[in-house]
C-alpha positions as CSV (number, residue, x, y, z in Angstrom):
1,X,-47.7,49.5,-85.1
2,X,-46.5,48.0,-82.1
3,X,-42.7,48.3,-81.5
4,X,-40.3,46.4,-79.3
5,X,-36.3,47.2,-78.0
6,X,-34.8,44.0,-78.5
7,X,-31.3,42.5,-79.4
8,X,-30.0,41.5,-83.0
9,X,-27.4,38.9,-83.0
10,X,-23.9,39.0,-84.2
11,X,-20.5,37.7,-83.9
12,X,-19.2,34.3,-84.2
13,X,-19.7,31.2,-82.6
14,X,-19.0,30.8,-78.7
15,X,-18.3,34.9,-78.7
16,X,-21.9,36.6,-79.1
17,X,-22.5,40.3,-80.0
18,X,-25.9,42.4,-80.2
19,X,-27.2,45.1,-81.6
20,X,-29.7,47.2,-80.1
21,X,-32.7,48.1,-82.0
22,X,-36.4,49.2,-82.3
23,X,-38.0,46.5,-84.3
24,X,-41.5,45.6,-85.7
25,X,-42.7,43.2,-83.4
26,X,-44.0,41.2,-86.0
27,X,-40.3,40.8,-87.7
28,X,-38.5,37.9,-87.3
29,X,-35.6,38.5,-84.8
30,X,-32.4,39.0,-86.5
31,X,-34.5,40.9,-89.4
32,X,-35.4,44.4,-90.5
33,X,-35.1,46.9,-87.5
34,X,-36.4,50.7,-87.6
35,X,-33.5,52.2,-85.7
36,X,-30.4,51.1,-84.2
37,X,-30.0,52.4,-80.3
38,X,-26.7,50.9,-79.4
39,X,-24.6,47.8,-78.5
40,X,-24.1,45.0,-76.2
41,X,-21.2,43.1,-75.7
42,X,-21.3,40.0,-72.9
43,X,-17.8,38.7,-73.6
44,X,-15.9,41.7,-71.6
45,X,-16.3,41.7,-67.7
46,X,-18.5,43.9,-66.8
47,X,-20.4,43.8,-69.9
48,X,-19.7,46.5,-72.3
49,X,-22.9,48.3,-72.7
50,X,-23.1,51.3,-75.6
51,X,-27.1,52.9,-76.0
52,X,-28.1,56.3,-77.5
53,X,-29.4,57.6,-73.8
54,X,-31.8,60.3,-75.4
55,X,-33.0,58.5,-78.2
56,X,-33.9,55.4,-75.9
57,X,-35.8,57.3,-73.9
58,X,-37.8,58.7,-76.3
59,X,-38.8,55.0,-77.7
60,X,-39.5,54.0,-74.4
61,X,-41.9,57.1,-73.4
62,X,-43.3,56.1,-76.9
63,X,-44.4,53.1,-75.7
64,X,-42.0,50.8,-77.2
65,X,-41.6,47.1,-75.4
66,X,-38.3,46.2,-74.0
67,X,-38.1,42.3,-74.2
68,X,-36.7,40.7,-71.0
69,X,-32.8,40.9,-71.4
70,X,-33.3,44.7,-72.9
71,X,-35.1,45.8,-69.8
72,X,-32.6,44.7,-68.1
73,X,-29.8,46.6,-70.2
74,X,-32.3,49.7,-70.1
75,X,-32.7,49.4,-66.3
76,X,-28.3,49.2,-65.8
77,X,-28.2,52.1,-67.7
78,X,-30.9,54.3,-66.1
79,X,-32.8,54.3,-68.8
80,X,-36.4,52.9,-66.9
81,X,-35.7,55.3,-63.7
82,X,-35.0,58.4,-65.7
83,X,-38.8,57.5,-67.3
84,X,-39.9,56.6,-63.6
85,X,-38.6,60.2,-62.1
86,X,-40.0,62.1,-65.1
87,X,-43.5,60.1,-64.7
88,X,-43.1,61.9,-60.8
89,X,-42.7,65.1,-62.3
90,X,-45.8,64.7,-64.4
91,X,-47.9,64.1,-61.5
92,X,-46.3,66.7,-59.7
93,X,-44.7,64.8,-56.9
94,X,-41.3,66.2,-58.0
95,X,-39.6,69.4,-59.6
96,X,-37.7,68.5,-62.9
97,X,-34.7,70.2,-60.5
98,X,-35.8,67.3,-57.9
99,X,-35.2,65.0,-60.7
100,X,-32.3,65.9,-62.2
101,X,-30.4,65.8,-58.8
102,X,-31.9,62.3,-58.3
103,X,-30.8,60.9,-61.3
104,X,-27.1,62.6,-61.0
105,X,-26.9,60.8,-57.6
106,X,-28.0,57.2,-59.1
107,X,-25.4,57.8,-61.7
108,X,-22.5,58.7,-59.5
109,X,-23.4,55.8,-57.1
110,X,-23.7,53.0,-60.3
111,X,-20.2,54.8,-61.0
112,X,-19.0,53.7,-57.7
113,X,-20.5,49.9,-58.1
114,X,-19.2,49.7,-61.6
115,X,-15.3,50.9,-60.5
116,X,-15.6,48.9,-57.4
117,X,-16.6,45.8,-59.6
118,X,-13.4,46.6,-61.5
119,X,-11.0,47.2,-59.1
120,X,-12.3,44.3,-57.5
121,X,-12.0,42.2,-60.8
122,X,-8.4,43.1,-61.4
123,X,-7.3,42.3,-58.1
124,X,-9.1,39.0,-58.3
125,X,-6.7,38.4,-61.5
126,X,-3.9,39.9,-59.9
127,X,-4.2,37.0,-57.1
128,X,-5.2,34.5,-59.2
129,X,-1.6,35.1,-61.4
130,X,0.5,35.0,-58.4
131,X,-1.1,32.0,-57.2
132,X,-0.7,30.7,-60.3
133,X,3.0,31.6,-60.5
134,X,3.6,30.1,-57.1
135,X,2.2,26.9,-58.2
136,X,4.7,26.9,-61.1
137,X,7.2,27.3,-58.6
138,X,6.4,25.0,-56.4
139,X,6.0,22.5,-59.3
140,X,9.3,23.0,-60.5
141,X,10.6,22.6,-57.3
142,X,8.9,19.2,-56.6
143,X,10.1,18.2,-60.1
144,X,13.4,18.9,-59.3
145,X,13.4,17.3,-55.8
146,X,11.7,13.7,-57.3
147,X,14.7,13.9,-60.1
148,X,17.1,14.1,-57.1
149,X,16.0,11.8,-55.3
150,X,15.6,9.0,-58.5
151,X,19.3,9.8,-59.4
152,X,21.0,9.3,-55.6
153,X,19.6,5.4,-54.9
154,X,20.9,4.1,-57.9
155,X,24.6,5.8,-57.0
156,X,24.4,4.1,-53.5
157,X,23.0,0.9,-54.8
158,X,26.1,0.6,-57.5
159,X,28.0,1.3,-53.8
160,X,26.7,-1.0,-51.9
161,X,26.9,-4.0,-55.3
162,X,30.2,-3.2,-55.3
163,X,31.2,-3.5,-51.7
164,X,29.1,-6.5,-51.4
165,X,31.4,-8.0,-54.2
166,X,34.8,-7.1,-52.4
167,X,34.0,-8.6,-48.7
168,X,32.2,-12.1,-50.3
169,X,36.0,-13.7,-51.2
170,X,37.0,-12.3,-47.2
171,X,34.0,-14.7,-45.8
172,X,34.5,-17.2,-47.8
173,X,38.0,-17.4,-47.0
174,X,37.5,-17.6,-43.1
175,X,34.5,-20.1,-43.5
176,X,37.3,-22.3,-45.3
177,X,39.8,-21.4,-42.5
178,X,37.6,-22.5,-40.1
179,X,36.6,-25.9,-41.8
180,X,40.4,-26.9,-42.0
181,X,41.1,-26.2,-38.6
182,X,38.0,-27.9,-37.3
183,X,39.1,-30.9,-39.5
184,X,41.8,-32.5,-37.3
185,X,40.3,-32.0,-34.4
186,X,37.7,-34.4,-35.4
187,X,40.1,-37.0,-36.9
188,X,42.0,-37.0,-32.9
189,X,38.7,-37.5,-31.1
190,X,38.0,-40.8,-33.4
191,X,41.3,-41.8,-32.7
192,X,40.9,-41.6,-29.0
193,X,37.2,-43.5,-29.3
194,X,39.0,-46.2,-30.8
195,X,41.7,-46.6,-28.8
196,X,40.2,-46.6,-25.1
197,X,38.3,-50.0,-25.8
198,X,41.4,-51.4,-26.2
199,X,43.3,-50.2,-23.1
200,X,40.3,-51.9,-21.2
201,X,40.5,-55.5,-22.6
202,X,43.8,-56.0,-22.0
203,X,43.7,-57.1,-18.2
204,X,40.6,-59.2,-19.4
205,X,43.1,-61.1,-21.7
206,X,45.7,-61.2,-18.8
207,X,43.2,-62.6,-16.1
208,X,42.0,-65.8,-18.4
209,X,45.3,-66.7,-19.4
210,X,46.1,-66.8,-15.9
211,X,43.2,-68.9,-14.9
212,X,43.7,-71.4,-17.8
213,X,47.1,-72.0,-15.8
214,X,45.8,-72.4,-12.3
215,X,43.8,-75.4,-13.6
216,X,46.5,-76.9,-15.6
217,X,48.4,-77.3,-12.9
């Protein structure tokens, strides 16, 4: 019977969770499983991985088929290289000693990636929620600033209405000032147009009347 590692779905819509198993390869994929190896859970950061290490192995050197995604799982575990440095002691290339320290040193440096990642994660957030609370900040403080300034113009305006409204009676009154003394003025320099004509034909008059009484005579 040929087997296969592959995931079983669970979990609701939007937030996925698998299962683990060894399967019949011929069984449709959320169906009847021989053995459940662990978990899988994508919705943490880094992925929250749970496998039965020994019993893994043992379905892998069986020759059970990984499919794609639980190769991958298999691999981030050490799963596949523990199988790859016990293949090396098979053949003789390696003591199971040789092997053992290998594999303790692949763990302790996948350790080392996978705190790193973490660390690296929750400072990330850490940055990301003082940036965020900065932004608030400075929000709040532009909100406050635009309500300042929409409340002052309309206190200067009612200001400026106001002494707008108290100076027009002061201009009008001079413009009127102004116009009554310019008045008379106007009136004299008629009078004196009128007047000089007058002045001048008076020796005229004189002159003929005097002629007139030359010829008489």
């Amino acid at each position: 019977m040929a087997t296969k590692i592959r995931l079983q779905r669970f979990g609701k819509k939007g937030k996925p969770f698998f299962h683990v198993v060894v399967a019949d390869s011929r069984s449709p994929r959320d169906g009847k499983f021989i053995e459940r190896l662990g978990s899988y859970n994508p919705n943490t950061n880094p992925a929250t991985i749970e496998i039965n290490f020994e019993k893994t192995l043992d379905w892998v050197n069986k020759g059970a088929e990984p499919t794609d995604t639980a190769r991958a799982i298999l691999s981030y575990k050490g799963v596949l290289y523990k199988k790859h440095l016990q293949g090396g002691v098979k053949k003789g290339a390696l003591t199971t000693e040789q092997a053992d320290a290998k594999f303790a040193a692949w763990l302790e440096a996948k350790g080392g990636q996978i705190e790193g990642k973490k660390d690296s994660l929750n400072a990330t957030k850490g940055e990301a929620k003082k940036a965020a609370l900065a932004a608030e900040a400075k929000k709040n403080a532009d909100r406050g600033a635009a309500i300042a300034l929409k409340n002052a113009p309309v206190v200067e305006e009612v200001v400026e209405e106001e002494v707008v409204a108290e100076e027009a009676p002061a201009v009008e009154a001079a413009t009127e000032e102004v116009a009554v003394e310019e008045t008379p003025a106007v009136e004299e320099t008629v009078a004196v147009a009128e007047e000089a004509p007058v002045a001048e034909e008076t020796p005229a008059a004189e002159a003929s009347t005097e002629e007139e009484t030359k010829e008489e005579a």
